[in-house]
C-alpha positions in Angstrom: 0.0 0.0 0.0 3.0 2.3 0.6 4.3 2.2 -2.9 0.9 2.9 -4.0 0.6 6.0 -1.7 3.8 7.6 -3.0 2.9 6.8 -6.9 0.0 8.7 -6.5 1.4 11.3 -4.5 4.3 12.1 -7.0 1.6 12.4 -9.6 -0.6 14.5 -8.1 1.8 16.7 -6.8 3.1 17.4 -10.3 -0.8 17.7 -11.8 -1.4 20.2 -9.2 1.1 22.6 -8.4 0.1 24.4 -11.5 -3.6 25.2 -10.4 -2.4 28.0 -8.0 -1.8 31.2 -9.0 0.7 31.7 -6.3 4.3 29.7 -4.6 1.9 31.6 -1.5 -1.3 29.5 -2.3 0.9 26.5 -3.0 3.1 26.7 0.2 -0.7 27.1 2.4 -1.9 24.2 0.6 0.3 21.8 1.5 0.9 22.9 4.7 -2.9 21.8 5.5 -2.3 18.9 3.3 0.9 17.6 5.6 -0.9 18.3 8.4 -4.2 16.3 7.2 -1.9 13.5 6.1 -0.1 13.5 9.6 -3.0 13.2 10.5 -3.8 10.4 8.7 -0.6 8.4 10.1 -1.4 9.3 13.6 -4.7 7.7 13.6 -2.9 4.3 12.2 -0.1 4.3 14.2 -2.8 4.4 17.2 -5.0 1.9 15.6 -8.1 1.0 16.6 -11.3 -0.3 15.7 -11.5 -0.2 11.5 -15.1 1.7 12.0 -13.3 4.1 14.6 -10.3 4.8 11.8 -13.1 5.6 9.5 -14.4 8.1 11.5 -11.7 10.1 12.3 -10.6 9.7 8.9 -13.9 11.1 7.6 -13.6 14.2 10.4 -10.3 15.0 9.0 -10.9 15.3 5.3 -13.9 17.1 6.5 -11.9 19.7 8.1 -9.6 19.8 5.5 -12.0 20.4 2.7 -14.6 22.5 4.9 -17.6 20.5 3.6 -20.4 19.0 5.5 -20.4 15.4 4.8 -17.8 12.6 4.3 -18.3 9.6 3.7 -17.6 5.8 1.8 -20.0 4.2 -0.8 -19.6 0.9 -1.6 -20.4 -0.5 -4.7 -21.7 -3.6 -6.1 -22.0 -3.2 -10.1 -23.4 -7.1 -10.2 -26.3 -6.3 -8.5 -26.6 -2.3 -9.6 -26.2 -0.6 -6.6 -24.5 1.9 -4.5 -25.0 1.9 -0.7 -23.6 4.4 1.9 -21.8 2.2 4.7 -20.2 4.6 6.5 -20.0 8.5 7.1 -19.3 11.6 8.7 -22.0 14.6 9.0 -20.0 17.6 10.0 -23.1 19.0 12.0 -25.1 15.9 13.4 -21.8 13.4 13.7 -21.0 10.1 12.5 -23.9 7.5 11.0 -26.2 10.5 11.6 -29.7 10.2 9.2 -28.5 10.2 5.9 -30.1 11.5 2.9 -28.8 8.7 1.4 -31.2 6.0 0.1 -30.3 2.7 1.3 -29.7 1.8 -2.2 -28.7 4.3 -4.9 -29.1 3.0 -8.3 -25.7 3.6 -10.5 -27.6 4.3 -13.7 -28.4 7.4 -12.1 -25.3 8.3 -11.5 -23.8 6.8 -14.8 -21.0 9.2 -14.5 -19.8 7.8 -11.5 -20.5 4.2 -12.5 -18.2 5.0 -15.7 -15.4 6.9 -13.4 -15.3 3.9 -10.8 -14.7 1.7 -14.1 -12.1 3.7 -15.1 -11.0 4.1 -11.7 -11.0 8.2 -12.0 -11.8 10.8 -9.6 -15.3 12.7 -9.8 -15.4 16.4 -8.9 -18.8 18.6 -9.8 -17.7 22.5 -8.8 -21.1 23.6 -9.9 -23.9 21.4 -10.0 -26.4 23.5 -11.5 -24.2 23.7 -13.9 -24.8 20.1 -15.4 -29.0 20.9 -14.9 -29.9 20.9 -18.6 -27.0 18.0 -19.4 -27.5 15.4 -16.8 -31.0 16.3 -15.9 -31.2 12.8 -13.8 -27.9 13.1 -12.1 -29.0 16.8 -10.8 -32.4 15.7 -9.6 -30.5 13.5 -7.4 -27.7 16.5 -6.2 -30.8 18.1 -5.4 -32.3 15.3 -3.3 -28.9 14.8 -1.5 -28.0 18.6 -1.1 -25.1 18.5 -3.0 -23.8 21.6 -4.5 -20.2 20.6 -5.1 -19.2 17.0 -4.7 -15.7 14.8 -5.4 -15.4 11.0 -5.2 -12.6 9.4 -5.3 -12.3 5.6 -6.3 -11.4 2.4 -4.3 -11.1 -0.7 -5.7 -8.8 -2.8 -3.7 -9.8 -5.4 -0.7 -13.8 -3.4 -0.9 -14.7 -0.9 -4.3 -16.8 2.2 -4.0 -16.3 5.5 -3.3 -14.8 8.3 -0.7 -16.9 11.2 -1.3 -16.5 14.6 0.1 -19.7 16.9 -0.3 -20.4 20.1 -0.6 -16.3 21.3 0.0 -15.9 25.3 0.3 -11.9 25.3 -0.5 -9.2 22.7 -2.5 -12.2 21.5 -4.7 -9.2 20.4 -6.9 -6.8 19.3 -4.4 -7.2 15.6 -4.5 -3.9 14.3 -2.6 -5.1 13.6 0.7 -9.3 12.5 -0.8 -6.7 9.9 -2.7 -4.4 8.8 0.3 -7.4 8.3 2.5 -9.4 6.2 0.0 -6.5 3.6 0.1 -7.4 3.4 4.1 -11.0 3.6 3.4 -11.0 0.3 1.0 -8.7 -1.7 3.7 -10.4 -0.7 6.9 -14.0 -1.5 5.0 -12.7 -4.7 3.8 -11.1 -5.6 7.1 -14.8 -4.5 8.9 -16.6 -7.2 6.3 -13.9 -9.7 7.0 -14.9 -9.6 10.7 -18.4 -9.3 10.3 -18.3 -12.3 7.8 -16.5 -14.1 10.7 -19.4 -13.3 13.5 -22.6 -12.4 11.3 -24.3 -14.1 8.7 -25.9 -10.2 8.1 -23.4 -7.4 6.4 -22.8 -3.9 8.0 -25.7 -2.8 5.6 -28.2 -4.7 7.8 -26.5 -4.1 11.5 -26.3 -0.4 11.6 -26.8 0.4 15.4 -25.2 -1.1 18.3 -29.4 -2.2 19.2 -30.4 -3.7 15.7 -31.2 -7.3 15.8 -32.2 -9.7 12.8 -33.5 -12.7 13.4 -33.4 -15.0 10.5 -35.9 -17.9 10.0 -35.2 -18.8 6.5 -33.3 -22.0 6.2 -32.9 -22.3 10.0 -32.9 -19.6 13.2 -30.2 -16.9 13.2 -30.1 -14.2 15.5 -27.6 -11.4 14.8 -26.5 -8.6 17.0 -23.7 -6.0 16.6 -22.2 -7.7 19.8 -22.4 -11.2 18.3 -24.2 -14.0 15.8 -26.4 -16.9 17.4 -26.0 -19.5 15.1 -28.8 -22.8 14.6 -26.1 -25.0 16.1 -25.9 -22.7 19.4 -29.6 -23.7 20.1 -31.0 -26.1 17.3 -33.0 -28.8 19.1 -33.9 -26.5 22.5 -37.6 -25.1 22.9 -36.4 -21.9 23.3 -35.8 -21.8 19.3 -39.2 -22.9 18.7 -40.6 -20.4 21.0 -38.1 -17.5 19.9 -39.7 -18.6 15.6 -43.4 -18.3 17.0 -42.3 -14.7 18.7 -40.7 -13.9 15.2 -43.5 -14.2 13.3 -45.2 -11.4 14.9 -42.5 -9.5 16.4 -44.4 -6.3 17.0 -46.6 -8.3 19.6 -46.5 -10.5 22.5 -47.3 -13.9 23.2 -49.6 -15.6 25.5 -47.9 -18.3 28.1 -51.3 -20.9 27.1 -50.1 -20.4 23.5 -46.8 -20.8 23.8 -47.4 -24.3 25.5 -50.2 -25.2 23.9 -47.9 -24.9 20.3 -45.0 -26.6 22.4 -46.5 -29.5 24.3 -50.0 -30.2 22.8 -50.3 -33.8 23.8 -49.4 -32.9 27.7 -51.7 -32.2 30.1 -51.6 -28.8 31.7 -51.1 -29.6 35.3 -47.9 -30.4 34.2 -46.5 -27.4 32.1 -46.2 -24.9 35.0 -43.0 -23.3 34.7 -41.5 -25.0 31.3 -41.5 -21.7 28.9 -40.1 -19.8 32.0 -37.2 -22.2 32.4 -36.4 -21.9 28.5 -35.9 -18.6 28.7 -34.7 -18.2 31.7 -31.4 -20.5 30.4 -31.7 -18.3 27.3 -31.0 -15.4 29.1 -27.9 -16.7 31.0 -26.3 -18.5 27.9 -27.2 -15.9 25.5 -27.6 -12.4 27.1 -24.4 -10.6 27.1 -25.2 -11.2 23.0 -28.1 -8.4 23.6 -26.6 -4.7 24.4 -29.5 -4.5 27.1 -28.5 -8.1 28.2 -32.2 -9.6 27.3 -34.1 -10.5 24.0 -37.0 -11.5 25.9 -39.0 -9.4 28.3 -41.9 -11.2 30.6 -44.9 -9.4 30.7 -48.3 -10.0 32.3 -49.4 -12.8 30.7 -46.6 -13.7 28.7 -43.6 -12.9 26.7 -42.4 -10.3 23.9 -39.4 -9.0 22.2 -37.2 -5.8 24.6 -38.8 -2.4 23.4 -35.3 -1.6 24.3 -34.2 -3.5 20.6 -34.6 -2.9 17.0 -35.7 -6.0 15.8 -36.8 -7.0 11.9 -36.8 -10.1 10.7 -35.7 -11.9 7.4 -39.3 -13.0 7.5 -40.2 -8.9 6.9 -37.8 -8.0 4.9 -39.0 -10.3 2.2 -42.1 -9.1 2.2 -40.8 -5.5 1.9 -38.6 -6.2 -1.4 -41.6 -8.3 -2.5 -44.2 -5.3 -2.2 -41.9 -2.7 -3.1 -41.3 -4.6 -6.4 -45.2 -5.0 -7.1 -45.1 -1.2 -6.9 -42.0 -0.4 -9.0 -42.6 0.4 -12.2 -39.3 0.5 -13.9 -38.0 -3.3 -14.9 -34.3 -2.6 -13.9 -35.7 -1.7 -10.5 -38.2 -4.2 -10.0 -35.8 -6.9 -11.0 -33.2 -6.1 -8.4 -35.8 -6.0 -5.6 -37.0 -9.2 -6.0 -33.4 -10.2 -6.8 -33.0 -9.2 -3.0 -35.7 -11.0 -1.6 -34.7 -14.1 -3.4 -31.6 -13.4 -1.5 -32.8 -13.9 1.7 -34.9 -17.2 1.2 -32.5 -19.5 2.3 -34.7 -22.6 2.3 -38.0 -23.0 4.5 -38.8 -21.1 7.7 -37.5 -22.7 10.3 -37.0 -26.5 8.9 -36.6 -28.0 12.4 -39.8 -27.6 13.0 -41.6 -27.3 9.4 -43.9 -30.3 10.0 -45.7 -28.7 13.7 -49.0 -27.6 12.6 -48.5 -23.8 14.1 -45.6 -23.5 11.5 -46.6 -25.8 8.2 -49.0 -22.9 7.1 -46.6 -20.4 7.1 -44.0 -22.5 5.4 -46.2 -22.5 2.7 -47.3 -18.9 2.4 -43.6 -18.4 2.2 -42.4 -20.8 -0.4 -45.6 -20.1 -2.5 -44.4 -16.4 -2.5 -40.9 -17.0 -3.0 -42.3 -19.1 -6.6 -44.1 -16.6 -7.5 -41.3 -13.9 -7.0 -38.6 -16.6 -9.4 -41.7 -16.8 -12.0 -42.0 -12.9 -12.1 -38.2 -12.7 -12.0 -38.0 -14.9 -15.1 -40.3 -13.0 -16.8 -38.4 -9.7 -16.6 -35.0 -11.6 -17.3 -36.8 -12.8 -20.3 -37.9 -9.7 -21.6 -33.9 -8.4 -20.9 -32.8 -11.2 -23.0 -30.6 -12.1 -19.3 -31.4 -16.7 -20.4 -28.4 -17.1 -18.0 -30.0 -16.1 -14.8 -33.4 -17.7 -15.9 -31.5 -21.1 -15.6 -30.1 -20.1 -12.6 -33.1 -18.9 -10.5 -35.3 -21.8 -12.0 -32.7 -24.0 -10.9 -32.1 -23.1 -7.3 -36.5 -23.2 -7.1 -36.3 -26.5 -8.1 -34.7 -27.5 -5.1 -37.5 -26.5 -3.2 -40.4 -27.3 -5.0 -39.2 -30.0 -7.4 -42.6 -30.6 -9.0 -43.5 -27.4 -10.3 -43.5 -27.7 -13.9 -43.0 -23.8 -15.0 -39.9 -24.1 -13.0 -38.8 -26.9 -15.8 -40.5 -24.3 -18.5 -38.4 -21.3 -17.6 -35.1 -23.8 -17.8 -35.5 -25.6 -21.1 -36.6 -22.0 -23.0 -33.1 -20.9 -21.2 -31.6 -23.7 -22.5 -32.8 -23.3 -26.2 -32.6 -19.3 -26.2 -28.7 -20.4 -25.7 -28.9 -22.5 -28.1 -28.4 -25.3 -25.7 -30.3 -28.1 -27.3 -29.0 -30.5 -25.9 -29.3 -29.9 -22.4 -32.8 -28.6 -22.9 -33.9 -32.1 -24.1 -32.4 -33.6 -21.1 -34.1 -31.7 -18.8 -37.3 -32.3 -21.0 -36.7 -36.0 -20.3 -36.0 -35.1 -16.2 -38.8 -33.5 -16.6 -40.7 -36.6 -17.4 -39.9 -38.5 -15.2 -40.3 -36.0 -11.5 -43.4 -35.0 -12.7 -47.0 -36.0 -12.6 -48.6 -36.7 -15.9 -51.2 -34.3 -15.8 -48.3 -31.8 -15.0 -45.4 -33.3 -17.6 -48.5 -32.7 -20.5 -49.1 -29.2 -19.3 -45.1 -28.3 -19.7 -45.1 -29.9 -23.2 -48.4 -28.4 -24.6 -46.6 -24.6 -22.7 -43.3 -25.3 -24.6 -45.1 -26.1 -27.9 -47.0 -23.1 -28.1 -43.9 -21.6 -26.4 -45.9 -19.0 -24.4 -44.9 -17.8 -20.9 -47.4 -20.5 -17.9 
């Protein structure tokens, strides 16, 4: 990283001594410059935390450039997205409310999708300047308060950008924006590397030191910003089972009769007294210091419900959310990558160790009927994108959990044959055949035939 550092530095000291119209202006500039970059050392000779270097990293370049926000924005151009993981907001502080969408779509911004491509630095002195070019990109500056903005680009360990907003002096004084962006793509990749390590969730899901997901696809998951509770830590206990009946109504309580009625509905009831209690009660002592308030579970009157004192969502809900937000998109690029996202999260069934108890086999198939429908209207917008490669795969990965739904073998054998894969497409034709019903098999022949979408 050090050779790097002094590449660029050489370079940019040459591109820029020539932008002041005095030795005077020069000689100020990088005095503040040395001093920012001293700065810089400092904070990584002390070390630290990565999100803790980030912030003061942020603060500096923020006093440097006497703007109001500082911040990195990582970028994922797979999936068509940029998302703010960490900032600076020179008046409300660091991870204050962002203007920020949670996502921000590149195509929006295709200037800065092309510049991270190129790996170039963005500066905009003027944004009403580019009003009647980039119509789009302005709307956005507008939305986000940005009257002057530069990015610079990292690419190495994470890829996104350091952006300064809204700087009153060195607009085109890039050297330390570029020095720090080589710490910003290390200390991001080094925070993913531990959160890979002790949560299944990213940064972009635990944002505050109270947020807690639970996850119930494919088996129960509860991440803190202290700590990940993994199926293995509790598969097999009753507390899971009571924790996935809590889940799927997390707003609300649960009754103690309910609980034990769902838990033990061949016992008699003389005999249940103080069962739930002693779950959670061992929850609590094996599982609490996970918690920042030391408790998931608070006992109330006549029963049990999740601490006010957490933010708590749920796999479960944010499903549903990229599922209606999609139903109510109306551009395809959009709509695509929202269901995209909430075929993310499906994971297999909810909550398989206990997918055959009568409380949970309804909602098992609520959810896997709404995850088939989400892959069916996913195909159909890959289709009309021409994108056959991810029809295959999406249809694919369904079949694994429904393995007798005929449109599933549909959307894969027109794949196969927009590919020109034939092949392969009679193959699974003939695997077709043979998983499916009759009735079923004739249906996928007669929709291939007339080769319209089921």
């Amino acid at each position: 990283m050090d050779e790097n550092i002094n590449l660029a530095m050489l370079r940019l000291l040459q591109q820029q001594s020539s932008q002041f119209h005095s030795t005077e202006e020069f000689t100020q500039y990088m005095k503040d410059a040395d001093e920012a970059l001293e700065t810089v050392k400092r904070i990584l000779l002390e070390d630290g935390p990565p999100n803790k270097v980030l912030e003061r990293c942020f603060h500096m370049l923020i006093v440097f450039y006497d703007a109001d926000w500082c911040g990195a924005l990582n970028a994922d151009l797979d999936l068509d997205i940029f998302t703010p993981v960490w900032w600076d907001d020179a008046r409300e502080g660091f991870l204050a409310e962002t203007l920020f969408n949670e996502f921000e779509i590149p195509q929006k911004f295709s200037r800065w999708k092309n510049a991270l491509n190129r790996k170039e630095l963005v500066i905009i002195e003027d944004a009403e300047k580019i009003k009647d070019v980039y119509p789009e990109e302005y709307a956005n500056y507008q939305r986000l308060d940005v009257h002057s903005v530069i990015g610079a680009p990292y690419y190495k360990g994470s890829t996104g950008f350091l952006v300064v907003r809204n700087p009153k002096r060195y607009l085109h004084q890039t050297l330390p924006l570029v020095m720090t962006s080589y710490i910003v793509a290390a200390e991001t990749h080094d925070i993913r590397l531990m959160l890979a390590t002790e949560h299944q969730f990213t940064s972009e899901d635990i944002r505050d030191k109270n947020d807690v997901i639970i996850s119930l696809f494919g088996g129960l998951t509860i991440a803190t910003s202290i700590g990940t509770i993994q199926p293995k830590d509790i598969s097999g206990k009753a507390i899971a089972s009571i924790i996935v009946m809590m889940a799927l109504d997390p707003e609300h309580g649960l009754p103690t009769y309910m609980i034990e009625r769902r838990l033990y509905p061949d016992d008699p009831p003389s005999t249940l007294a103080g069962r739930v209690k002693n779950q959670i009660y061992h929850f609590r002592k094996d599982f609490g210091s996970t918690f920042t308030n030391g408790s998931l579970i608070e006992t109330g009157q006549n029963g049990y419900f999740f601490s006010k004192d957490l933010n708590i969502r749920t796999d479960l809900q944010m499903f549903d959310d990229f599922i209606r937000q999609s139903k109510a998109e109306t551009d395809p690029a959009r709509k695509t990558f929202l269901i995209r996202q909430a075929l993310k999260l499906y994971k297999g069934g909810v909550f398989p160790e206990a997918e055959s108890e009568e409380w949970l086999r309804p909602v098992n198939m609520r959810y896997l009927e709404r995850y088939l429908a989400a892959v069916y209207k996913l195909c159909e917008l890959l289709y009309d994108q021409k994108d056959y490669s991810r029809i295959h795969e999406y249809a694919a990965q369904a079949l694994k959990e429904a393995p007798e739904e005929e449109k599933l073998y549909y959307w894969m054998i027109i794949s196969l044959r927009k590919r020109d894969m034939v092949e392969l497409a009679r193959k699974t034709l003939e695997a077709a055949k043979t998983a499916l019903d009759e009735e079923y098999y004739d249906l996928l022949v007669e929709q291939l035939n007339g080769f319209r979408k089921p």
